[in-house]
N, C-alpha and C positions, 0 to 999 in steps of 0.2 A: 895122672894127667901130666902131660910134659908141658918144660917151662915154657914154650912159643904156644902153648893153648892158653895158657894160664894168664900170658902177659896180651894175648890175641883179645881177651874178652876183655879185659880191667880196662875201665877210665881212666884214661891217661891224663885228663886237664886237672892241675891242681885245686882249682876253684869245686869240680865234682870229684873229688878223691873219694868223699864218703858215699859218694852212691853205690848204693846196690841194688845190682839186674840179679835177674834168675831166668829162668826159662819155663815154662809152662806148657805141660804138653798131654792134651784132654784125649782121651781115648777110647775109644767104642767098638769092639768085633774089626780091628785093624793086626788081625796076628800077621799077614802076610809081609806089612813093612813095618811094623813096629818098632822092631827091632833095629832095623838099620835105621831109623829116624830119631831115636835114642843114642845111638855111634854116633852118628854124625853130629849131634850135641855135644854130647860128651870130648867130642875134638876141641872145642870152645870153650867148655867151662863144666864144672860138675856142680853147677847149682842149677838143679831141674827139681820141677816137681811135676809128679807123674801124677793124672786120675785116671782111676779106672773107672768109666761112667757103666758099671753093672753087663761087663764083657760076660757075653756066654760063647766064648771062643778060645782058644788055650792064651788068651792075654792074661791069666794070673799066672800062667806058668812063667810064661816068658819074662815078669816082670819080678820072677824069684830070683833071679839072675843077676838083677837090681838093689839089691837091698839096701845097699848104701846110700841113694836116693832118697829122698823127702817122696815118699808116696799116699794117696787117698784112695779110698775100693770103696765100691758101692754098691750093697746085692741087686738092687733095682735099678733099672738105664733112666736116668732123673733128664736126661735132654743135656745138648751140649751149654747155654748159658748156665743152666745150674749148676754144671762142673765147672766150668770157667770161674764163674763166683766164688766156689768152694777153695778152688786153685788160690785166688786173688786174697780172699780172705786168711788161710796158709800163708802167701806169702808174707802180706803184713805182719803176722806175728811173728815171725820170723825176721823182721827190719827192713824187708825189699822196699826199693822204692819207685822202681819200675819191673815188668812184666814181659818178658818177650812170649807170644803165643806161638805155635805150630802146631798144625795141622801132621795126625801119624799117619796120613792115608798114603805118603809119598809123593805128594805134589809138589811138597815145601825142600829145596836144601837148605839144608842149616849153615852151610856156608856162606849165606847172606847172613847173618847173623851180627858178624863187624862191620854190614853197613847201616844198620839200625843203630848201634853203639856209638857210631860217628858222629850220628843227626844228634843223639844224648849230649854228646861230648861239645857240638858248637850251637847247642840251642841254649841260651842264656835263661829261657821258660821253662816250665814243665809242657810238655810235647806228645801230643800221641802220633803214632806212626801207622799205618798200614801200607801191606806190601802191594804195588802195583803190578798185575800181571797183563802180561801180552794176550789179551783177547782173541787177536785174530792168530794168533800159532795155530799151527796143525794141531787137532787129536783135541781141541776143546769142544765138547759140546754146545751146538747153537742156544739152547734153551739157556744155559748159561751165560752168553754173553748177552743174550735180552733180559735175564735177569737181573745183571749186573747195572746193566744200562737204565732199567725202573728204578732200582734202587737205587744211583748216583743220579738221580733228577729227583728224587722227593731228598735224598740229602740236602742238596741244593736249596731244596724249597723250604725246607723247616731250617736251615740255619746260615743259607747264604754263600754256603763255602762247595767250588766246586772242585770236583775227585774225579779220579779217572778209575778209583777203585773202589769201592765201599765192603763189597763183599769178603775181599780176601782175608783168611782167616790168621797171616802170618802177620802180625802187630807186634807192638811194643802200647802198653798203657800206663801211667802216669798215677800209680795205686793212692799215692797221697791226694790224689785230685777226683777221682771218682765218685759217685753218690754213693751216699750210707747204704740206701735202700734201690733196688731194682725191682720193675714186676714183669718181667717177663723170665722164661729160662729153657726156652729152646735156643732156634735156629736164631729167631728175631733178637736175642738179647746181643747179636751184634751188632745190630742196627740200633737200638735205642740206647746202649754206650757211649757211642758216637758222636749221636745225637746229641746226648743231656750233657756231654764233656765238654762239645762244642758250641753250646750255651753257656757253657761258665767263663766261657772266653777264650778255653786253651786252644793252642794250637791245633789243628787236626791236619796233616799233611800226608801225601803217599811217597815212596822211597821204589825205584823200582824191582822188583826179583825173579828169578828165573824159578819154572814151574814145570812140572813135569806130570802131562794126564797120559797114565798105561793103563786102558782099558781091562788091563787080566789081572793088576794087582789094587786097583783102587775100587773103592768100596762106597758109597755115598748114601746117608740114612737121611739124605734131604728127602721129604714127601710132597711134592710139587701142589696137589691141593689142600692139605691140611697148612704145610707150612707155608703156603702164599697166602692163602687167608688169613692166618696170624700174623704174618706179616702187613696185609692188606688192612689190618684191623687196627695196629702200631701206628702206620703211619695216620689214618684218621685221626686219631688221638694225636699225636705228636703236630698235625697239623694246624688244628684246634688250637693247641695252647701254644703253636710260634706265634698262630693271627694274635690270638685274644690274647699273651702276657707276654712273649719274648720280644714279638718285634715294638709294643708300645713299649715295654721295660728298657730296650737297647733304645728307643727315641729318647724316652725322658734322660735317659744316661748320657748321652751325645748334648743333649741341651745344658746339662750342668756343669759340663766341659766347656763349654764357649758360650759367648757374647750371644745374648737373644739377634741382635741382627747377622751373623754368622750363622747362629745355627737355622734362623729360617730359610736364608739362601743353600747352606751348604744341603740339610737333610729337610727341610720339606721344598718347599719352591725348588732346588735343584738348579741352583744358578749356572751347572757345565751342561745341563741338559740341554739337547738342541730345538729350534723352534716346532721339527716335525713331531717331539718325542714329547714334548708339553702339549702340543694341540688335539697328540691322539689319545692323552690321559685322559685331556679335558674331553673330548666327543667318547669314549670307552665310557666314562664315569656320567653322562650326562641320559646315554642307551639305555643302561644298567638305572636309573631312575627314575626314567620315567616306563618303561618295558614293564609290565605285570608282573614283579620278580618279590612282590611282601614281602617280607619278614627276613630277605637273603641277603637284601641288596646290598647291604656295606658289608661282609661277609664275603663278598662275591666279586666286589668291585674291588678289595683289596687282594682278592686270592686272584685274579686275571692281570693287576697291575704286577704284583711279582713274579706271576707267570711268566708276562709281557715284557717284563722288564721297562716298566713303565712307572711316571713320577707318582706313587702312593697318594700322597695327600693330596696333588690335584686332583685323580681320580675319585676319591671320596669325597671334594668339595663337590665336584659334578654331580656326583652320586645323588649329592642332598639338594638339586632342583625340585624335588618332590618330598619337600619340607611343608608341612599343613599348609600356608597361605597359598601354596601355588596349587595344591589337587585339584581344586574346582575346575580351576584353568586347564591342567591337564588331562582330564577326566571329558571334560565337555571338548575341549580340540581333542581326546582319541573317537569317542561317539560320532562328532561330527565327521570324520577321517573315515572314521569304518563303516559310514551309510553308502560312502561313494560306492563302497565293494559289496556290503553283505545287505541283503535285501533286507529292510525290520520296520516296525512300527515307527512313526516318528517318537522322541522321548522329548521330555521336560522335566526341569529338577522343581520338584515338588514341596512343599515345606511337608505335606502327609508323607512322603518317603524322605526313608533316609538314603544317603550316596551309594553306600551295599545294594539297595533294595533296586535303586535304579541301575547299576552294574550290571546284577543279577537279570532285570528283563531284558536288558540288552547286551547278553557277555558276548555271544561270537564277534557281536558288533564293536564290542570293547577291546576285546583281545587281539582283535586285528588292526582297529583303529591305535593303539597303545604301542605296537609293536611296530607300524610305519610311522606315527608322529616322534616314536623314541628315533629312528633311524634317518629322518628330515631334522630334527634339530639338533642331533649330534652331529651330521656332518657340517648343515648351516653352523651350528657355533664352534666347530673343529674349525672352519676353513676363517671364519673372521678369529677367531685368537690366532690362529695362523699369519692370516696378512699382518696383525696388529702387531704380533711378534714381530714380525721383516719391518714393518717400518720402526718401532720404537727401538729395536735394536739396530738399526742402521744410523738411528741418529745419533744413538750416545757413542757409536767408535770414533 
């Protein structure tokens, strides 16, 4: 390696002198550009570690030529995240303390490689990076840029932080910071990386890189139904437990940082939120409560408020109009509502039935009555917190 490669890769800030990058570079039936995706490393630094994820193609030839290299071989194709892990795990015992990934299909240059080093160099955190590519360039496949795009809107959704990239395979990971354990080990375990890294608080940010799709040399072992369904299946899971423990976890954590009257303005009430955006929590969360929705409704009311980008906790306060004391109420103004429309028996609440049982003889009449009285008193109470908002906020300026 010559001396401008060598000084090309090294951290220069004296504060990160002891860090050590490597390079990682996962491999599958890529003989065609493997090779030159290796060179073109090796111009930046000769700490790579090569897998061969179980190639039945001349990739162990090719990688004889290597020796000097940290490499893993695998008789069987185990999926790209369980090479990755393999890789990561390697590196660690080895002292690395970050990870640059690349992709051997030839989409990646490695000459973006000192702009990931940079971001190392002035991020005072630990940092994970991934490489942002240009979407709309010539010669990318559409199914990938829609791909891209579901998957940086559930990013979003399970951690808050939006991308312009999720997908790209050229990163930098933060190996001290990583979870012990992964369950995933294909396609998806870059997605739930990501994810679980950018739950522990770290940075997750894109840097952008140049990309190169030639149709005659690149090779791609994505399986668009098998692997969207695994992926399909990730995010369920990963979205389940943002509702149910990240995002209570990161509330309770923001409260013990500040003043209980700070923290209820800042993260629940939402004291910058403006009068439109409080009043269509409150009518979203009031729908969603009183509308036939059992067993979902705060579930539902919070996954639409983050959708919506809408204030949470008023949402859920709305939600809970349909707290035991008010059912009755509710139940008998949907019945009466939905005689207007659907022809039925008259009904009366009986002490010989119970509430189900009256439901039940009169559901179409319920279902319909529930679903206009939810959509009359969510706008009726949307539009008075509205006015109420304009006047109490006009008096306190």
């Amino acid at each position: 390696m010559t001396e401008t490669a060598d000084t090309f890769f090294k951290i220069e800030s004296s504060e990160k002198s002891d860090v050590k990058v490597c390079v990682i570079i996962p491999t599958y039936n890529n003989e065609r550009t493997l090779a030159r995706v290796i060179d073109g490393v090796l111009v930046h630094t000769n700490e790579v570690i090569i897998v061969n994820d179980g190639a039945t193609d001349s990739t162990p030839e090719i990688l004889k030529s290597y020796q000097s290299l940290q490499q893993i071989h695998f008789k069987k194709n185990i999926g790209k995240g369980k090479a990755l892990r393999e890789g990561f795990k390697k590196a660690i015992e080895l002292g690395y303390n970050y990870a640059v990934t690349i992709d051997s299909d030839g989409q990646h240059f490695p000459d973006d490689i000192p702009s990931f080093l940079k971001e190392i160099e002035i991020s005072s955190d630990p940092i994970l990076l991934i490489g942002s590519r240009n979407m709309e360039q010539d010669g990318i496949p559409k199914k990938s840029s829609f791909g891209n795009k579901f998957s940086n809107f559930w990013f979003w959704f399970e951690t808050g932080i939006k991308l312009e990239d999720t997908q790209s395979g050229y990163r930098v990971y933060p190996l001290d910071i990583l979870p012990k354990k992964f369950f995933t080990k294909k396609f998806e375990f870059e997605i739930e990386s990501i994810v679980r890294v950018a739950w522990k608080g770290v940075t997750v940010k894109n840097i952008p890189i140049n990309i190169s799709y030639n149709p005659e040399e690149r090779v791609t072992h994505f399986r668009p139904f098998k692997d969207f369904t695994r992926i399909s299946i990730l995010n369920t899971v990963l979205v389940v437990i943002a509702l149910l423990y990240i995002k209570p976890r990161d509330l309770f954590k923001n409260f013990k940082k500040k003043s209980l009257k700070r923290f209820i303005q800042e993260d629940l009430i939402g004291s910058g939120d403006s009068n439109l955006k409080i009043s269509l929590s409150l009518a979203l969360g009031v729908f969603i409560g009183i509308a036939p929705l059992w067993g979902v409704q705060t579930l539902l009311a919070i996954s639409l408020a983050v959708f919506l980008n809408l204030n949470k906790l008023i949402t859920f306060i709305g939600s809970n109009i349909s707290i035991p004391p008010m059912i009755p109420f509710i139940i008998y103004g949907s019945l009466q509502i939905g005689a207007l429309f659907v022809s039925s028996k008259t009904f009366t609440f009986s002490q010989n039935k119970s509430t189900f049982e009256t439901i039940a003889e009169h559901f179409t009449q319920y279902i319909v009555g529930s679903i206009l009285l939810a959509l009359i008193s969510s706008i009726v109470l949307g539009l008075v917190c509205y006015i109420t908002l304009l006047i109490t906020r006009k008096k306190s300026v």
